[in-house]
mmCIF file of the C-alpha atoms, coordinates in Angstrom:
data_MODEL
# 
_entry.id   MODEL 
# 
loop_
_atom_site.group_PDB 
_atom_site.id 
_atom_site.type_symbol 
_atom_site.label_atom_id 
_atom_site.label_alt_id 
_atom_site.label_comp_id 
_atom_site.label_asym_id 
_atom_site.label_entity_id 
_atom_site.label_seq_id 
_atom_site.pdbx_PDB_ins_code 
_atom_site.Cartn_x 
_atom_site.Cartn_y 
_atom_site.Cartn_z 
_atom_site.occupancy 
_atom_site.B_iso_or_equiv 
_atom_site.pdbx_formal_charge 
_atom_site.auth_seq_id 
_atom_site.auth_comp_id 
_atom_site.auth_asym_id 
_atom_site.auth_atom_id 
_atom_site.pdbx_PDB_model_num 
ATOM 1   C CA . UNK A 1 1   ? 101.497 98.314  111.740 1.00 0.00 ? 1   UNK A CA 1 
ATOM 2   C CA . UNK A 1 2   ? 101.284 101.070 108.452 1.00 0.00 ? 2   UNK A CA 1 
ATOM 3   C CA . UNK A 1 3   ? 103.239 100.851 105.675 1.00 0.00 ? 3   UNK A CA 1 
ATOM 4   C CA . UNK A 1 4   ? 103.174 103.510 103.388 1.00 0.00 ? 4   UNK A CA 1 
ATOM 5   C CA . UNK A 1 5   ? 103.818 102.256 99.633  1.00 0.00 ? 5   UNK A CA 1 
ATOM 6   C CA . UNK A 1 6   ? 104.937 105.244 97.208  1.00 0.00 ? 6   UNK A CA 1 
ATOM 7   C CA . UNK A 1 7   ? 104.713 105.228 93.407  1.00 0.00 ? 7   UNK A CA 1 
ATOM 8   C CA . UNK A 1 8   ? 106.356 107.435 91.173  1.00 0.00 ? 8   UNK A CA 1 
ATOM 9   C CA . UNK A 1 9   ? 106.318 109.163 87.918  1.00 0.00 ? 9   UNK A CA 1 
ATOM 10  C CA . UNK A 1 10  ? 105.475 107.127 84.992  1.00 0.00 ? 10  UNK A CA 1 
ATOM 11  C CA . UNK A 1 11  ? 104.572 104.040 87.246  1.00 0.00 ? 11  UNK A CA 1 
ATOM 12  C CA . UNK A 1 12  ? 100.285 104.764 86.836  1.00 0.00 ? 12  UNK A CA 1 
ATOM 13  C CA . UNK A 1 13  ? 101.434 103.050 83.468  1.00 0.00 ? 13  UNK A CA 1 
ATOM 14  C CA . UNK A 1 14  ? 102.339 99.610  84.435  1.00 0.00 ? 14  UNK A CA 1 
ATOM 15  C CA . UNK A 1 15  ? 100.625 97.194  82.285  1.00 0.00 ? 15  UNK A CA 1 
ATOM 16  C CA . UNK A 1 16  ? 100.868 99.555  79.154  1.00 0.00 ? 16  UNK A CA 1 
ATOM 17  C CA . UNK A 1 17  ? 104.404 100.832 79.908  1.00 0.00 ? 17  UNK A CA 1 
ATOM 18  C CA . UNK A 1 18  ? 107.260 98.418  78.242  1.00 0.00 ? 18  UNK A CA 1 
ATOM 19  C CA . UNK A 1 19  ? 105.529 94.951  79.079  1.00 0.00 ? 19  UNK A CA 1 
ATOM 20  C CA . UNK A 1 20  ? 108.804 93.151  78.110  1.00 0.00 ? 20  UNK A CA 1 
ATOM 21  C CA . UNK A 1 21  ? 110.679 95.418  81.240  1.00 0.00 ? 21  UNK A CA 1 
ATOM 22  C CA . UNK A 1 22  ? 107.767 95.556  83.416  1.00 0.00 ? 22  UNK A CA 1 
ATOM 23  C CA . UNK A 1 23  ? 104.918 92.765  82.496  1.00 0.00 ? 23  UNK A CA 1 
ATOM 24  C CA . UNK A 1 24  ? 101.386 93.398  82.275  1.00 0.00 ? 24  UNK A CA 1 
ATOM 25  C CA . UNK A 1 25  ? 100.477 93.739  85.574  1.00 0.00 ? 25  UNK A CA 1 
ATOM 26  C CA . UNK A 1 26  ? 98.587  97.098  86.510  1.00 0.00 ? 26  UNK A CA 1 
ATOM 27  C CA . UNK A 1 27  ? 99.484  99.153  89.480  1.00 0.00 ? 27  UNK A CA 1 
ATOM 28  C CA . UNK A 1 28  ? 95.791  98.312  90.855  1.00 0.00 ? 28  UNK A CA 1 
ATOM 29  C CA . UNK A 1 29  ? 96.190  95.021  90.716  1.00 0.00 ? 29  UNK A CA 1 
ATOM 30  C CA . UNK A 1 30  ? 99.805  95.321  92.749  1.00 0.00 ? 30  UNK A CA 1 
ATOM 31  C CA . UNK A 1 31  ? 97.665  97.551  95.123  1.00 0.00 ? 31  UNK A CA 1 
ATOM 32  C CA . UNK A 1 32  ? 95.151  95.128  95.490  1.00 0.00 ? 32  UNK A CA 1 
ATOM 33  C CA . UNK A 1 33  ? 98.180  92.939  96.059  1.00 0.00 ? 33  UNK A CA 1 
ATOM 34  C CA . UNK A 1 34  ? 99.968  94.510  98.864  1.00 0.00 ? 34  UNK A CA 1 
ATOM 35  C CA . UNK A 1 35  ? 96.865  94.895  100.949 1.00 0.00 ? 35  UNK A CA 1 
ATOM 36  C CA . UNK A 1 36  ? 95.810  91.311  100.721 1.00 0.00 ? 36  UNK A CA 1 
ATOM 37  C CA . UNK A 1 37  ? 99.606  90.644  101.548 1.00 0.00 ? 37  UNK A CA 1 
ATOM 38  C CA . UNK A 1 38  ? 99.323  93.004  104.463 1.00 0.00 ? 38  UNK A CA 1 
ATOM 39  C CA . UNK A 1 39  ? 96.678  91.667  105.801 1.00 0.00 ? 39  UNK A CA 1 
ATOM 40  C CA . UNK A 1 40  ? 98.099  88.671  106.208 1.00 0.00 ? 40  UNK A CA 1 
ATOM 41  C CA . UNK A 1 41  ? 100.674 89.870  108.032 1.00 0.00 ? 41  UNK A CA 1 
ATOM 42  C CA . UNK A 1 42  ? 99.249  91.908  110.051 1.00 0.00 ? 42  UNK A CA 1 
ATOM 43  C CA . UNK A 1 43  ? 99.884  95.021  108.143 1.00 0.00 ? 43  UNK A CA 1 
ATOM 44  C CA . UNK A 1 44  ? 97.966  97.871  107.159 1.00 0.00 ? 44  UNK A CA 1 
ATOM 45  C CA . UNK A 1 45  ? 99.075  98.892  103.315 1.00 0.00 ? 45  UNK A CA 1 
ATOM 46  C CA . UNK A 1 46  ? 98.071  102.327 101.953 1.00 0.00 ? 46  UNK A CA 1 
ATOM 47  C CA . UNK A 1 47  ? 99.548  102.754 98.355  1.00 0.00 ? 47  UNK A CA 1 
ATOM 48  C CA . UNK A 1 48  ? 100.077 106.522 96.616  1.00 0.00 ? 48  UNK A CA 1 
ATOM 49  C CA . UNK A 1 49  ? 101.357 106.966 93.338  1.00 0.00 ? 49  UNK A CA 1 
ATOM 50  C CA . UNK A 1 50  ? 101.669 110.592 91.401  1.00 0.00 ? 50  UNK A CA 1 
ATOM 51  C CA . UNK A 1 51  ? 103.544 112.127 88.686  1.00 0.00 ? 51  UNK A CA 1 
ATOM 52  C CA . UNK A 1 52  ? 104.379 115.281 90.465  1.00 0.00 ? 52  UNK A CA 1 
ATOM 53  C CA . UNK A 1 53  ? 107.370 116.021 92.826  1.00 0.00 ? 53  UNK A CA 1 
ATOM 54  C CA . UNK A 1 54  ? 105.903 117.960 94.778  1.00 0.00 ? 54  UNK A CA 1 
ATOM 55  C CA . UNK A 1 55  ? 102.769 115.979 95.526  1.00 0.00 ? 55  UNK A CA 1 
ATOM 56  C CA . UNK A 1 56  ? 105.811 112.834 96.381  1.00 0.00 ? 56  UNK A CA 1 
ATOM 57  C CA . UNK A 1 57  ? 107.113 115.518 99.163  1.00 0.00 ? 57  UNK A CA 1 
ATOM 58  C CA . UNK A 1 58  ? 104.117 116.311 100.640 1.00 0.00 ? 58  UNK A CA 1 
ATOM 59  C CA . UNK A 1 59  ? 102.734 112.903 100.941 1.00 0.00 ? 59  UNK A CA 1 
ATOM 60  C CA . UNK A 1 60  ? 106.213 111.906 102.806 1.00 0.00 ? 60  UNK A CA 1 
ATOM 61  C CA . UNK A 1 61  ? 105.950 114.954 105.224 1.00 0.00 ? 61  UNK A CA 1 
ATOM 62  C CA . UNK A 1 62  ? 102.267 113.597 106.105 1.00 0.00 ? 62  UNK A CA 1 
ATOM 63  C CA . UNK A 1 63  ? 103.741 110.137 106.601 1.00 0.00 ? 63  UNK A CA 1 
ATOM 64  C CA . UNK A 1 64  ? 106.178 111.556 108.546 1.00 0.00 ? 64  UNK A CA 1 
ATOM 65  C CA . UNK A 1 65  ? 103.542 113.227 110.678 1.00 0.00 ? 65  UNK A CA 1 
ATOM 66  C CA . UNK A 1 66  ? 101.451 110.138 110.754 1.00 0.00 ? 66  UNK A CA 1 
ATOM 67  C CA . UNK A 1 67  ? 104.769 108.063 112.107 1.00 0.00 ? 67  UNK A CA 1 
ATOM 68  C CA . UNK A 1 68  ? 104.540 105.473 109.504 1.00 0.00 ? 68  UNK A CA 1 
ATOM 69  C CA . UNK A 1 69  ? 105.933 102.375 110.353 1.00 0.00 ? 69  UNK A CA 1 
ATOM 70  C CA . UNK A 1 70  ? 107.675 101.837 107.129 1.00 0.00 ? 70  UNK A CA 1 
ATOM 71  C CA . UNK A 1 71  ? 107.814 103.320 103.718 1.00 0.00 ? 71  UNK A CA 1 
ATOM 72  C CA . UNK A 1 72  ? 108.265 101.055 100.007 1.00 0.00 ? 72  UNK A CA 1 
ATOM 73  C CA . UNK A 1 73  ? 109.097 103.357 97.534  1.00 0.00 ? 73  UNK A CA 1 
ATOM 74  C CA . UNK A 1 74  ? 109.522 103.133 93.932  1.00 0.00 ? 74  UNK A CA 1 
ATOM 75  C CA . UNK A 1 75  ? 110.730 106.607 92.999  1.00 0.00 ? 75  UNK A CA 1 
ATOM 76  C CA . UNK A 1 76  ? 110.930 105.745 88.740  1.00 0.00 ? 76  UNK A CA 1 
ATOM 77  C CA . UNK A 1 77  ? 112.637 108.047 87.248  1.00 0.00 ? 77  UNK A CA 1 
ATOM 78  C CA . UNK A 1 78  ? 113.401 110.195 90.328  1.00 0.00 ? 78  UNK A CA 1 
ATOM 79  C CA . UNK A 1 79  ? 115.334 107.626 91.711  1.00 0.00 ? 79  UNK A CA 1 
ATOM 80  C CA . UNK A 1 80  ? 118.379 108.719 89.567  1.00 0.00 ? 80  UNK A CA 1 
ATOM 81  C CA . UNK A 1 81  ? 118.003 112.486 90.605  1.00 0.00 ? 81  UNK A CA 1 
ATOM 82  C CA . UNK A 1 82  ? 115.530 113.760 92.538  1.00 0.00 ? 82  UNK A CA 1 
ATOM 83  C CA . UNK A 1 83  ? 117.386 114.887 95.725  1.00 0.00 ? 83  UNK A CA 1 
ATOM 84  C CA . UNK A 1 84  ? 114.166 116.724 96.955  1.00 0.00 ? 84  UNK A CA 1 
ATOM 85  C CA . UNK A 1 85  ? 112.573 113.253 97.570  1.00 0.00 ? 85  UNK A CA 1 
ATOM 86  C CA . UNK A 1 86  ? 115.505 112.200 99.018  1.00 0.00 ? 86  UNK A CA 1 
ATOM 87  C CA . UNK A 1 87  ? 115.406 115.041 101.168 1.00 0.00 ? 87  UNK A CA 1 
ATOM 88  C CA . UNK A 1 88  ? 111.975 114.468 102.225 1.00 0.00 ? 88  UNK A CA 1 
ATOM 89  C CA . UNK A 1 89  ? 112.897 110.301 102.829 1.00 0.00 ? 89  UNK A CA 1 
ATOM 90  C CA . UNK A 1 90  ? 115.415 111.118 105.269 1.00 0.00 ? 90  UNK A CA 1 
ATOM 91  C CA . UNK A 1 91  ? 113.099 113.200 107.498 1.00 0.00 ? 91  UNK A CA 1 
ATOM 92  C CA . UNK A 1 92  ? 111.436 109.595 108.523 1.00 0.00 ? 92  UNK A CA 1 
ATOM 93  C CA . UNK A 1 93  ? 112.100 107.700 111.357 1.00 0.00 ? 93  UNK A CA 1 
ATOM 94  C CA . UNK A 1 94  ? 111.040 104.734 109.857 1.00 0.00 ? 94  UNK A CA 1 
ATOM 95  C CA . UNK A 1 95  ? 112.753 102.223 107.531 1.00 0.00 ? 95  UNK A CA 1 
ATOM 96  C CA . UNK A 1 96  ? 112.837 103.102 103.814 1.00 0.00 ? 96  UNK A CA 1 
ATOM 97  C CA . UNK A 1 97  ? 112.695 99.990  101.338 1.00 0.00 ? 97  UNK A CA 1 
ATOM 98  C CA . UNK A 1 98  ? 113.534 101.174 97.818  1.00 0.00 ? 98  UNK A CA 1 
ATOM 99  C CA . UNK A 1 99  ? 111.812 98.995  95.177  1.00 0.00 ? 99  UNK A CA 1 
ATOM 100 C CA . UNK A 1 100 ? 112.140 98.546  91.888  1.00 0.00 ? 100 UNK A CA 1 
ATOM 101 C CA . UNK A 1 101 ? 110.238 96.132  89.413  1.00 0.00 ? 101 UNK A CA 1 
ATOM 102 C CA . UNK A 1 102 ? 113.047 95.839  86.438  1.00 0.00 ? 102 UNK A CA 1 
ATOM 103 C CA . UNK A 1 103 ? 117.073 95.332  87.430  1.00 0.00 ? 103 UNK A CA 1 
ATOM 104 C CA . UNK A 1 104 ? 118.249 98.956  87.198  1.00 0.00 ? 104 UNK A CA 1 
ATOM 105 C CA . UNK A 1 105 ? 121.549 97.743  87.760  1.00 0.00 ? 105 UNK A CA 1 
ATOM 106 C CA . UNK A 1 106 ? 121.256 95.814  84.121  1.00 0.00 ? 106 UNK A CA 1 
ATOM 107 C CA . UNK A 1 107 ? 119.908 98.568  82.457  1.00 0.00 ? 107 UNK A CA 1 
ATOM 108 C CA . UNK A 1 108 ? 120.702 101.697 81.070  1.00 0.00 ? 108 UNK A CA 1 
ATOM 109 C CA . UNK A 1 109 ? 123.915 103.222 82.641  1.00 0.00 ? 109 UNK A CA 1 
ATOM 110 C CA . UNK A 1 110 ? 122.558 106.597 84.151  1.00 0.00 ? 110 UNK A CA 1 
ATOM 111 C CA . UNK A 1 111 ? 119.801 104.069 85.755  1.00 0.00 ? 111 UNK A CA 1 
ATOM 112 C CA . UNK A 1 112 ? 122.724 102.242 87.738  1.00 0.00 ? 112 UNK A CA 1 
ATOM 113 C CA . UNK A 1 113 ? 122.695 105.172 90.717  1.00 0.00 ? 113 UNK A CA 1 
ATOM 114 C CA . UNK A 1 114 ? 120.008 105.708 93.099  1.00 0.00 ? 114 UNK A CA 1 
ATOM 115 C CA . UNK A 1 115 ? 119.835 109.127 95.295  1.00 0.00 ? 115 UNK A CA 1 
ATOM 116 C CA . UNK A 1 116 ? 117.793 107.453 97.198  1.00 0.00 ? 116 UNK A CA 1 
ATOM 117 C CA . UNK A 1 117 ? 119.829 104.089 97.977  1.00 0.00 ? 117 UNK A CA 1 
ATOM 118 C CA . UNK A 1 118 ? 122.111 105.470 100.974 1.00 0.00 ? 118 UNK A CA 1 
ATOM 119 C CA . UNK A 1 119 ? 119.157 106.211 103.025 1.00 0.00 ? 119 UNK A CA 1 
ATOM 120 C CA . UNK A 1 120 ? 116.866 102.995 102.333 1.00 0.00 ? 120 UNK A CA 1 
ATOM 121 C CA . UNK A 1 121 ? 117.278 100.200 104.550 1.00 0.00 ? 121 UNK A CA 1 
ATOM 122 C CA . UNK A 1 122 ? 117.518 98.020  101.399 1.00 0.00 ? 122 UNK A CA 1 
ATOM 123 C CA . UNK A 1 123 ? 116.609 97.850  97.416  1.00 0.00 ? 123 UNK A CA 1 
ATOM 124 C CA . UNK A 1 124 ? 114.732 95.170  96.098  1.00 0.00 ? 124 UNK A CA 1 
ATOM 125 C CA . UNK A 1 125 ? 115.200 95.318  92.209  1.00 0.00 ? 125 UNK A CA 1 
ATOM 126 C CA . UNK A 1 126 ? 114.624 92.641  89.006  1.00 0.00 ? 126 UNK A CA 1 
ATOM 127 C CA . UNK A 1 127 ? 111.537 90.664  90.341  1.00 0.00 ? 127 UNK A CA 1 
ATOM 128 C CA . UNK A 1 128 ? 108.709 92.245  89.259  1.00 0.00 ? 128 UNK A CA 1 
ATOM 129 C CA . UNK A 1 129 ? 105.760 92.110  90.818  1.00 0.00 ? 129 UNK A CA 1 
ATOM 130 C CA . UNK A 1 130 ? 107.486 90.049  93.568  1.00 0.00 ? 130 UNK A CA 1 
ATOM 131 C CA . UNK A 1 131 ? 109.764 92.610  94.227  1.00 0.00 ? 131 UNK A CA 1 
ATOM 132 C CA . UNK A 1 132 ? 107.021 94.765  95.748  1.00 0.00 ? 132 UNK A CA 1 
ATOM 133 C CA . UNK A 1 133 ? 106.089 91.870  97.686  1.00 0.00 ? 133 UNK A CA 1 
ATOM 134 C CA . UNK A 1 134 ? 109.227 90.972  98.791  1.00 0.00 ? 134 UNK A CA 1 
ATOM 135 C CA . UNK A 1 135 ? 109.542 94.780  100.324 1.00 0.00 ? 135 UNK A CA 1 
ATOM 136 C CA . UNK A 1 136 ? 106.431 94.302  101.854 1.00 0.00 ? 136 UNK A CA 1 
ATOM 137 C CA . UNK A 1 137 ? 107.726 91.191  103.578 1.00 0.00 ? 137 UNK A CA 1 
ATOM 138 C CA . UNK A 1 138 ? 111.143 92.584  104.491 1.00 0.00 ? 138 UNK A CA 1 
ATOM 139 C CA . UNK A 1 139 ? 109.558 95.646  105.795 1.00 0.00 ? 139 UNK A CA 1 
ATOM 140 C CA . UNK A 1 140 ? 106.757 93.843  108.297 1.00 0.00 ? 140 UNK A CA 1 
ATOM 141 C CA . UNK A 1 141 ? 110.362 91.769  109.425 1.00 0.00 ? 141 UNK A CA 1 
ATOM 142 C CA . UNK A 1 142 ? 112.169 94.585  110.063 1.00 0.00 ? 142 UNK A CA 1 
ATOM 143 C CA . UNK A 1 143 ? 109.331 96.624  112.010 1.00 0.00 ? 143 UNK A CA 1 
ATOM 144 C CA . UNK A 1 144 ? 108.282 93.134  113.714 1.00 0.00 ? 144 UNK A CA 1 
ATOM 145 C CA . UNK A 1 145 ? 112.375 93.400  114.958 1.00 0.00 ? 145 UNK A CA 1 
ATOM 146 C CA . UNK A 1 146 ? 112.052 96.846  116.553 1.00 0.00 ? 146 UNK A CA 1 
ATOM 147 C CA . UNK A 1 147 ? 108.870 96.039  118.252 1.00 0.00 ? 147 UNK A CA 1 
ATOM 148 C CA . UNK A 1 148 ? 110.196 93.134  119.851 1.00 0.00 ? 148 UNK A CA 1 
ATOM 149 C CA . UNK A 1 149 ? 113.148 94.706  120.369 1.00 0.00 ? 149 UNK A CA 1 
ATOM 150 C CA . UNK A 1 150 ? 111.825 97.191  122.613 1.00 0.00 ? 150 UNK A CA 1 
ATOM 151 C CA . UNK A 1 151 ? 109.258 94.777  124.391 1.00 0.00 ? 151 UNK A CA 1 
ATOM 152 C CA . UNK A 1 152 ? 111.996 93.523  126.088 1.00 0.00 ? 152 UNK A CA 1 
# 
């Protein structure tokens, strides 16, 4: 099983970025946590992160060519607007799991809407760290699901 995990703009910061919204965890070390996660399960975890649209879209075409078995995405910023990721998302065949470290929903108003919401299986938001994890664990479930699903 691969599961694609997608970072967006401004998230190469975590750890420096707002520690009261977003703790002092590093994107490494949640890396370094989704893989040993996925290995447990039985998942193979490659994580991206960039700060350009562009580089988001291409990276989602590829995983679209490489018939990822799932996708966690935390879009940042572009979650509010970008509909060219969105775009991209809804080319996969695979289940989307939109993640997001800090509640959006308590935060700032323009935060509260996600472009990318209607075409994610589910959002995982105000958990931190966990929430990541969480995603990962929903997302191994819900592939697990099809498999079996079509084993029998």
């Amino acid at each position: 099983m691969n599961i694609l995990v997608l970072n967006g703009i401004n998230l190469n910061m975590f750890g420096k970025r707002d520690p009261a919204q977003y703790g002092t965890t590093t994107l490494a070390e949640i890396d370094a946590s989704l893989i040993s996660l996925g290995q447990e399960l039985g998942a193979k975890v490659e994580n991206f992160q960039t700060n350009h649209e562009g580089d988001m879209c291409e990276r989602i075409h590829r995983a679209h060519a490489e018939q990822v078995d799932a996708v966690l995405i935390n879009a940042g910023a572009w979650t509010h607007y970008s509909y060219g990721i969105r775009d991209a998302l809804a080319i996969l065949k695979c289940p989307i799991f939109e993640v997001h470290m800090s509640n959006i929903h308590a935060r700032e108003a323009f935060r509260h809407h996600s472009v990318i919401a209607e075409i994610a299986k589910g959002q995982i938001a105000g958990f931190g760290v966990d929430s990541y994890l969480l995603a990962l664990r929903a997302a191994v479930s819900a592939v697990s699901a099809v498999s079996a699903m079509k084993a029998a």
